[in-house]
N, CA, C and O atoms as CSV, one atom per row, in Angstrom:
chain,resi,resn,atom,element,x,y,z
A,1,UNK,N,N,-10.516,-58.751,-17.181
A,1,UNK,CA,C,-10.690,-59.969,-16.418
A,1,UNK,C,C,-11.485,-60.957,-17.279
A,1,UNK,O,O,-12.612,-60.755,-17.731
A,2,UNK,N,N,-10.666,-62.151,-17.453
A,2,UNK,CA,C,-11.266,-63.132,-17.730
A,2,UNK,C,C,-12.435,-64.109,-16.822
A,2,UNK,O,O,-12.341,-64.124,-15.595
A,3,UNK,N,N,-13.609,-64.972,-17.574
A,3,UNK,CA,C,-14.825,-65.247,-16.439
A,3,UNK,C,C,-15.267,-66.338,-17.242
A,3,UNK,O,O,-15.290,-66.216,-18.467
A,4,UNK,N,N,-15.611,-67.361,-16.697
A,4,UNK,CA,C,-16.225,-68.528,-17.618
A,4,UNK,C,C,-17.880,-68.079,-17.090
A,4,UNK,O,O,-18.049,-67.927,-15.880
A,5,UNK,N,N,-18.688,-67.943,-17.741
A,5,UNK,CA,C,-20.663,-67.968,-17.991
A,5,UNK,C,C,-20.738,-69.408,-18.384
A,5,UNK,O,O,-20.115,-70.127,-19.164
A,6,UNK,N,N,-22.091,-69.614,-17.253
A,6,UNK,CA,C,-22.371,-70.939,-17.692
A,6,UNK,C,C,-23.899,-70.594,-17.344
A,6,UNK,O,O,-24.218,-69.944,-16.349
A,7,UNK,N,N,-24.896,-71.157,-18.376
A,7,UNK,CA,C,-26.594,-70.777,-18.389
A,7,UNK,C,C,-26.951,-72.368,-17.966
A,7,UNK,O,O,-26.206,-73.269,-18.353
A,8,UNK,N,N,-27.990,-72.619,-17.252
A,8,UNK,CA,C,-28.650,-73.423,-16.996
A,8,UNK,C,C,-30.556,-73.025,-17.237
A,8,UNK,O,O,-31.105,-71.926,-17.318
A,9,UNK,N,N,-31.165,-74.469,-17.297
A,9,UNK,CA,C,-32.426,-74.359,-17.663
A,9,UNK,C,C,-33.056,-73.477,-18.796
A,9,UNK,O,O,-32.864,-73.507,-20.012
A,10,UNK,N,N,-33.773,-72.774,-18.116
A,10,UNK,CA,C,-34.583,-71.921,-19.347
A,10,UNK,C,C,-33.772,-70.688,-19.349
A,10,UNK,O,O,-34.245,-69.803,-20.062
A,11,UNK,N,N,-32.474,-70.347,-18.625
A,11,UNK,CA,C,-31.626,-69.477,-19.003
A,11,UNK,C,C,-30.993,-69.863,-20.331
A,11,UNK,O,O,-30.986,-69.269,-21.409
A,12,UNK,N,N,-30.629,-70.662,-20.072
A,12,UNK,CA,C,-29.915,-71.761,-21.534
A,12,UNK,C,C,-30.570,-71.512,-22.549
A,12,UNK,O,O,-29.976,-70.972,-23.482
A,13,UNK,N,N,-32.080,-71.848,-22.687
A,13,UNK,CA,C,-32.962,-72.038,-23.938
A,13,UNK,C,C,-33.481,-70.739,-24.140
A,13,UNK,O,O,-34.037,-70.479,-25.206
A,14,UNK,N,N,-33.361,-69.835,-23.191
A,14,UNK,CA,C,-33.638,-68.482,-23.944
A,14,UNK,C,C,-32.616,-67.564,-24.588
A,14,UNK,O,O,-32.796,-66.643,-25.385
A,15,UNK,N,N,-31.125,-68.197,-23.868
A,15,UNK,CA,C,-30.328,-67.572,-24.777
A,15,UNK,C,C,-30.089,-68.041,-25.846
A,15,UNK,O,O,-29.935,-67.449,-26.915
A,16,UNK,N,N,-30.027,-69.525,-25.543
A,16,UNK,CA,C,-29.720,-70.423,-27.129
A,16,UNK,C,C,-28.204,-70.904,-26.683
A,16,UNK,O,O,-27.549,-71.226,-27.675
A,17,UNK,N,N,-27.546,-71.022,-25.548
A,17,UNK,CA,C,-26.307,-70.748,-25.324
A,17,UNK,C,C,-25.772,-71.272,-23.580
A,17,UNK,O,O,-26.367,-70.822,-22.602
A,18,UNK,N,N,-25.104,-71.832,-23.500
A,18,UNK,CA,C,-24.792,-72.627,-22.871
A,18,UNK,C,C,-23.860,-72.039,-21.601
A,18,UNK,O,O,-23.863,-71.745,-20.406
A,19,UNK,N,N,-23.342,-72.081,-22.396
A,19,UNK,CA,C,-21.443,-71.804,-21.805
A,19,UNK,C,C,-21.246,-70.520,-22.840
A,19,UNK,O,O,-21.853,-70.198,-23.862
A,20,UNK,N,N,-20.002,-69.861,-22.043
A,20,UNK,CA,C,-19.170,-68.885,-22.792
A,20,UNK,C,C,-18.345,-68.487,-22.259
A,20,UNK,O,O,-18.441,-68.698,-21.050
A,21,UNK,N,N,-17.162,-67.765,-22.658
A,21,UNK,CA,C,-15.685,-67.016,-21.673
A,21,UNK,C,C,-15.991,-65.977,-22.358
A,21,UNK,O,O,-16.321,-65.889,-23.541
A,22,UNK,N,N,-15.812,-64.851,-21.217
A,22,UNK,CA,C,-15.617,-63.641,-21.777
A,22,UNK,C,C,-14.506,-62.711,-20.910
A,22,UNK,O,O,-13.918,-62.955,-19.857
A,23,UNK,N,N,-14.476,-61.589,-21.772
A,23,UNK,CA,C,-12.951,-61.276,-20.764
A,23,UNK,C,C,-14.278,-59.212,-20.518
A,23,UNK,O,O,-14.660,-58.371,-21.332
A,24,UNK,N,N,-14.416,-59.349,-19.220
A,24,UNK,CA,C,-15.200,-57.652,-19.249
A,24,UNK,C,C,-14.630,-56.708,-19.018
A,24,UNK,O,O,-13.704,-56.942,-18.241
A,25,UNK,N,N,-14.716,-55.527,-19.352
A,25,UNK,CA,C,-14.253,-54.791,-18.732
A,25,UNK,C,C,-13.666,-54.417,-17.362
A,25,UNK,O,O,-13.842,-55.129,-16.374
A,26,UNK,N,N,-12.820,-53.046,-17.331
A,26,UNK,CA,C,-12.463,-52.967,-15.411
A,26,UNK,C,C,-13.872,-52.764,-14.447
A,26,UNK,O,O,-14.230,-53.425,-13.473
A,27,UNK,N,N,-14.563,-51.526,-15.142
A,27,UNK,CA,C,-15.945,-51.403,-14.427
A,27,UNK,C,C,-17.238,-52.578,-13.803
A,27,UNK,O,O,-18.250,-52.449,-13.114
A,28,UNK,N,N,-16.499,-53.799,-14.521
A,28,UNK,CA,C,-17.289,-55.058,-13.982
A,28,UNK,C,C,-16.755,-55.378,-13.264
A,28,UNK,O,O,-15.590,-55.613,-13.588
A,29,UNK,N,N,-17.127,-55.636,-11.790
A,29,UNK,CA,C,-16.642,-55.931,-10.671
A,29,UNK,C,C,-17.149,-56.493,-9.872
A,29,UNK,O,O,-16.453,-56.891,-8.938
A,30,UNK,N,N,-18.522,-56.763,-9.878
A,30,UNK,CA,C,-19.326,-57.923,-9.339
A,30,UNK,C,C,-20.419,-58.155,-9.898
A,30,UNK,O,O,-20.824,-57.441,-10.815
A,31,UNK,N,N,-21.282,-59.496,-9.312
A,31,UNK,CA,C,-21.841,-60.067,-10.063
A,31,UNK,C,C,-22.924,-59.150,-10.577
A,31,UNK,O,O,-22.893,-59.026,-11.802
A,32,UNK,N,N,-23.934,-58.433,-9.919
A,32,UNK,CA,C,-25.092,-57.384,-10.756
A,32,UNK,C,C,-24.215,-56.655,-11.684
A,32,UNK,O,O,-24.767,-56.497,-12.773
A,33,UNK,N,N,-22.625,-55.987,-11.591
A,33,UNK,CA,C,-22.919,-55.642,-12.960
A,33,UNK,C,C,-22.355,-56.600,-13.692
A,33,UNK,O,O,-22.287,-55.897,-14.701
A,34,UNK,N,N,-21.949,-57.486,-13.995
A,34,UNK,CA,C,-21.749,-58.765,-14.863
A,34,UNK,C,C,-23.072,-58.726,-15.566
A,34,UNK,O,O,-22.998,-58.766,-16.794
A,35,UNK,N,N,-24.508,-58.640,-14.928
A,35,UNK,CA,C,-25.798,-58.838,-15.253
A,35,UNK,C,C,-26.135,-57.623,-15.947
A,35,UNK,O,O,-26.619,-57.610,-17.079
A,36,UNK,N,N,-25.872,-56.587,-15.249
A,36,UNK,CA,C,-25.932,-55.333,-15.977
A,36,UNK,C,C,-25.020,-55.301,-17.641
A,36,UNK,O,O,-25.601,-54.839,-18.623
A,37,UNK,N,N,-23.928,-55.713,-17.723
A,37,UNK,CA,C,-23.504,-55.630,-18.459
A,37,UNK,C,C,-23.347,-56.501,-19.762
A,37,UNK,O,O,-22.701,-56.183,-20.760
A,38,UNK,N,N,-24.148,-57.800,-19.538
A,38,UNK,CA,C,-24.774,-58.805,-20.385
A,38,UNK,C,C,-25.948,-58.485,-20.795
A,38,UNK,O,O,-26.245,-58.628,-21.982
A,39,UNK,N,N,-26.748,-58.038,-19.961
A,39,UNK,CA,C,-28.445,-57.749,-20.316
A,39,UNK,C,C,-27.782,-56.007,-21.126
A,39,UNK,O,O,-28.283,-55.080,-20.489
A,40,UNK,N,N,-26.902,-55.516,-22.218
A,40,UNK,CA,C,-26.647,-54.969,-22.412
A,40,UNK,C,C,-26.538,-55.089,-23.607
A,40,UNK,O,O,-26.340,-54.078,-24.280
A,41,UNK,N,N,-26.636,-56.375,-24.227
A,41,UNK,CA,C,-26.470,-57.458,-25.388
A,41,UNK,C,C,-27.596,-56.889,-26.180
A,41,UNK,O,O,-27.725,-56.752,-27.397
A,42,UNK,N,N,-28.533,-56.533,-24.984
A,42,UNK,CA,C,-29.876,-56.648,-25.461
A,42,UNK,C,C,-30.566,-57.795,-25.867
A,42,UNK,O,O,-30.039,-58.800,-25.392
A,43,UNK,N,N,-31.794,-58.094,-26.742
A,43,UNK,CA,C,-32.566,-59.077,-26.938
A,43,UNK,C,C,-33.069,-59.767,-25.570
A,43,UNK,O,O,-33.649,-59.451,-24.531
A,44,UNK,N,N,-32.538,-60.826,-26.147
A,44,UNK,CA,C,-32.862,-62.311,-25.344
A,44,UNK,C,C,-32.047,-61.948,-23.812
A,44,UNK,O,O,-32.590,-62.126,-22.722
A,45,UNK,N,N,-30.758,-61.454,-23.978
A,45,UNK,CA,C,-30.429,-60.796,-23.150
A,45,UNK,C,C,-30.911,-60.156,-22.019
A,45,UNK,O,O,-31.057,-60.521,-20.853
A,46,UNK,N,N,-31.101,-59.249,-22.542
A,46,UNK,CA,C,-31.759,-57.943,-21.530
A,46,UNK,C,C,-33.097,-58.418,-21.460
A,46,UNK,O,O,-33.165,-58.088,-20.276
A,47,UNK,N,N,-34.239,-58.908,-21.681
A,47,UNK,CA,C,-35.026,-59.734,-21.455
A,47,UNK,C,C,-34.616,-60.970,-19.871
A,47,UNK,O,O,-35.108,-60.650,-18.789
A,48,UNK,N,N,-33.985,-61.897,-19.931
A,48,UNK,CA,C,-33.251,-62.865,-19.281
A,48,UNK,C,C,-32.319,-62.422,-18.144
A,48,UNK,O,O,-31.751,-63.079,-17.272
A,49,UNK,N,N,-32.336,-60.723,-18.499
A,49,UNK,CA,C,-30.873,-60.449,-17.400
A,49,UNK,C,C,-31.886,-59.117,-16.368
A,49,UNK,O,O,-31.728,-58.529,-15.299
A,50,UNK,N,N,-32.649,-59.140,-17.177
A,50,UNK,CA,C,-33.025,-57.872,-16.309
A,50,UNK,C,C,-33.490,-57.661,-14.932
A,50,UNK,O,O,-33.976,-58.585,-14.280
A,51,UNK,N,N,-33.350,-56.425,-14.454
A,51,UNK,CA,C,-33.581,-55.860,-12.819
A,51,UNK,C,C,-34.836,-56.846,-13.214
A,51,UNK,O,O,-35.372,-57.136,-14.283
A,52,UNK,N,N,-35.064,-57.249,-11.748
A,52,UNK,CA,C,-36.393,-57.522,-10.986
A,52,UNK,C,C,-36.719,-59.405,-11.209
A,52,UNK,O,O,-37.255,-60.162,-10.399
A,53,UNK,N,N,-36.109,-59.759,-12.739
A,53,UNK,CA,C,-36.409,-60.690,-12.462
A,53,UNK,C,C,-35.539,-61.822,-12.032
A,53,UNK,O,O,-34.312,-61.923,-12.034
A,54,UNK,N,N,-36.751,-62.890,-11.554
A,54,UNK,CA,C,-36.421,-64.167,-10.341
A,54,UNK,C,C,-35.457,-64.377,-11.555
A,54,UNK,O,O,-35.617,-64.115,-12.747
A,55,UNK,N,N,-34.241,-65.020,-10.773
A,55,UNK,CA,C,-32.492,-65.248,-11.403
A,55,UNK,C,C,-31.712,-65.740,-10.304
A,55,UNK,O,O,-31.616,-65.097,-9.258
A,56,UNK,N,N,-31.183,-66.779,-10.473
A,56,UNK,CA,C,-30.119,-66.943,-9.553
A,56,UNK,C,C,-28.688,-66.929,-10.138
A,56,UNK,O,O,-28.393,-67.113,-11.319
A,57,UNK,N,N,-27.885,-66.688,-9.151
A,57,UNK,CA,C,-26.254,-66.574,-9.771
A,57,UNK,C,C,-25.622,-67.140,-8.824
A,57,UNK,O,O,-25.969,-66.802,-7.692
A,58,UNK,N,N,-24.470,-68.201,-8.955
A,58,UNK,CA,C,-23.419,-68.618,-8.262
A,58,UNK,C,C,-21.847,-67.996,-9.187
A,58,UNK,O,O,-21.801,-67.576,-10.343
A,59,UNK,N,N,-20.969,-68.104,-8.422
A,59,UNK,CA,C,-20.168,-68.161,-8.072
A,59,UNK,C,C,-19.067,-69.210,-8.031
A,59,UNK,O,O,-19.082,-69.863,-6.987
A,60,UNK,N,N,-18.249,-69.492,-8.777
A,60,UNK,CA,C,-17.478,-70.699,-8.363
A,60,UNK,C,C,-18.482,-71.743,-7.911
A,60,UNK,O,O,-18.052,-72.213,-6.858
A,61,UNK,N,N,-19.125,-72.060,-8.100
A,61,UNK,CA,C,-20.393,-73.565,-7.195
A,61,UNK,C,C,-21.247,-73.004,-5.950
A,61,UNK,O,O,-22.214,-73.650,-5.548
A,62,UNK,N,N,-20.821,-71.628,-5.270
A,62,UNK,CA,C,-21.378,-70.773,-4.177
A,62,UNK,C,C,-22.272,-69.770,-4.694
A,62,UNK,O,O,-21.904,-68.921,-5.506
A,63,UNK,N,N,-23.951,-69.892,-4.036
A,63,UNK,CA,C,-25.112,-69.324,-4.173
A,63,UNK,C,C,-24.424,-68.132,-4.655
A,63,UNK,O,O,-23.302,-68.553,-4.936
A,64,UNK,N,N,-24.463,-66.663,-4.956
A,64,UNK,CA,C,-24.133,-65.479,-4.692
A,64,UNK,C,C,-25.067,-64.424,-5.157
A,64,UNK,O,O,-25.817,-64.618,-6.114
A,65,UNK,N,N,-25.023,-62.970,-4.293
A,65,UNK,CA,C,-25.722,-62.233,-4.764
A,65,UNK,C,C,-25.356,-61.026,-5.421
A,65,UNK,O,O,-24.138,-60.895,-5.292
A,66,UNK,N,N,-25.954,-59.879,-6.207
A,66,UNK,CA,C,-25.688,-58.855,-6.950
A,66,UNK,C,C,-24.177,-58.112,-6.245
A,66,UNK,O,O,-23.239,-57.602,-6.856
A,67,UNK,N,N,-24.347,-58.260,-4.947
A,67,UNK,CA,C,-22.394,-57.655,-4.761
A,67,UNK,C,C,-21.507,-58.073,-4.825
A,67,UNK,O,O,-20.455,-57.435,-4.774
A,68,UNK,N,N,-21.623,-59.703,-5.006
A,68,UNK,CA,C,-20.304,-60.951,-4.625
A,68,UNK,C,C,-19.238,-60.277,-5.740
A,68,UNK,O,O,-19.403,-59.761,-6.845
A,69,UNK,N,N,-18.428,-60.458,-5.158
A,69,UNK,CA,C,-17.079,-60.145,-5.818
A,69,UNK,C,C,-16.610,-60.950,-6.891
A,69,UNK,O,O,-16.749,-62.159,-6.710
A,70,UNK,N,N,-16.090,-60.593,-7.962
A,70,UNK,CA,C,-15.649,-61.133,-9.042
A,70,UNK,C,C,-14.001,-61.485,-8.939
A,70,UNK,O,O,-13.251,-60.665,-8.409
A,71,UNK,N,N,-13.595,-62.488,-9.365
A,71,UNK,CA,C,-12.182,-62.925,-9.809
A,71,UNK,C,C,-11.423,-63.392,-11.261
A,71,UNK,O,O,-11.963,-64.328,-11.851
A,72,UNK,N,N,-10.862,-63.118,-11.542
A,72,UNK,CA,C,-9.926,-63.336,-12.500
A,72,UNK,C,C,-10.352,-64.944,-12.787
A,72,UNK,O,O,-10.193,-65.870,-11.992
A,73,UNK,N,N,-10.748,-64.997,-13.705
A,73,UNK,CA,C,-11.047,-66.798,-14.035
A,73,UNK,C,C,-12.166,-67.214,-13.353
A,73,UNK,O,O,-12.546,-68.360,-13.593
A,74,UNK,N,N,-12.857,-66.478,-12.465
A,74,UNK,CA,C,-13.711,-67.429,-12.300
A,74,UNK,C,C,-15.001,-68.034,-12.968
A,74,UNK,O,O,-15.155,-67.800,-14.167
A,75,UNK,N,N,-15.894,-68.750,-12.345
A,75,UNK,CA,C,-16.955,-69.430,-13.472
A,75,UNK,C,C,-18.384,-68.692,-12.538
A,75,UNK,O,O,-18.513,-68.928,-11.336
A,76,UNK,N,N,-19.338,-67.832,-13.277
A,76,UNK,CA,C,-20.186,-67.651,-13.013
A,76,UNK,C,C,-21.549,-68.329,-13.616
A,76,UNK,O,O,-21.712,-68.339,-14.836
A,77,UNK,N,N,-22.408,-68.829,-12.842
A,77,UNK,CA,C,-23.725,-69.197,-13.007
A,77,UNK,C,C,-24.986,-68.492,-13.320
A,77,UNK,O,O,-25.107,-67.429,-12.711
A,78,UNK,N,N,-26.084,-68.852,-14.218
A,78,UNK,CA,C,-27.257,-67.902,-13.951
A,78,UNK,C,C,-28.092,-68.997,-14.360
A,78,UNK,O,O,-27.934,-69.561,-15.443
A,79,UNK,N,N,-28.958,-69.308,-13.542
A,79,UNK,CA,C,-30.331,-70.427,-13.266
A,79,UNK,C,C,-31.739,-69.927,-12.912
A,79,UNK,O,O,-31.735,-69.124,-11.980
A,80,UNK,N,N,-32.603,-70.130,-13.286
A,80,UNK,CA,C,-33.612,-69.686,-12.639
A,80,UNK,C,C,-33.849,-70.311,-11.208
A,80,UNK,O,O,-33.282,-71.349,-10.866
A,81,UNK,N,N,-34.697,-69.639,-10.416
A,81,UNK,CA,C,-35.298,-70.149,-8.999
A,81,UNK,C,C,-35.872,-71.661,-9.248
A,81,UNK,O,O,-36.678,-71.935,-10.137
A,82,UNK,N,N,-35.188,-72.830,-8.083
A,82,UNK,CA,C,-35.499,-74.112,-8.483
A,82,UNK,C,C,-36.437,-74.064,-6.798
A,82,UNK,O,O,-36.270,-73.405,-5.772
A,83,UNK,N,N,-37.478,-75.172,-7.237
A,83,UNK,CA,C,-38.517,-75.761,-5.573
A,83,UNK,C,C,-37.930,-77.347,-5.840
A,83,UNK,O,O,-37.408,-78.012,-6.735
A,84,UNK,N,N,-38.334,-77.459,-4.591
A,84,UNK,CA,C,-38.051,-78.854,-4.371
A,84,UNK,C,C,-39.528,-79.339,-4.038
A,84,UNK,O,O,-40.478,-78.589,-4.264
A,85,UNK,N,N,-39.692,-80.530,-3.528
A,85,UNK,CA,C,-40.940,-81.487,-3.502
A,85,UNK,C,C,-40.729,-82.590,-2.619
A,85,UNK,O,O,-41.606,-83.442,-2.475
């Protein structure tokens, strides 16, 4: 399955990396292991991807969490936790 990654904020500047397509394996099937399987990269990676920390992930433009289901093409997000004011 093909997936467009897109990093925002200090996800961005800690990977160094923006955007990317990647095509994952069958065993990737939703979004935690997408995370599991990037923070696998290691480094900056697994640092940025790991259990526990504050991370957000969308979905096609929709919030989502570690079970949301994955699709063929779609575009996944990873942002850190934003406040408002």
């Amino acid at each position: 399955m093909n997936i467009e990654l897109r990093f925002f904020a200090s996800v961005r500047e800690q990977l160094g990396l923006g955007q990317e397509r990647v095509e994952v394996p069958a065993a990737v099937a939703t979004v935690g292991d997408l995370r599991q399987w990037l923070g696998a990269r290691g480094g900056a990676w697994a640092e940025v991807l790991a259990e526990g920390r504050a991370l957000r992930m969308a979905v096609d433009h929709e919030v989502a969490s570690a079970d949301s289901m994955l699709a063929e093409g779609c575009e996944v997000a990873f942002f850190p936790p934003v406040t408002g004011g």
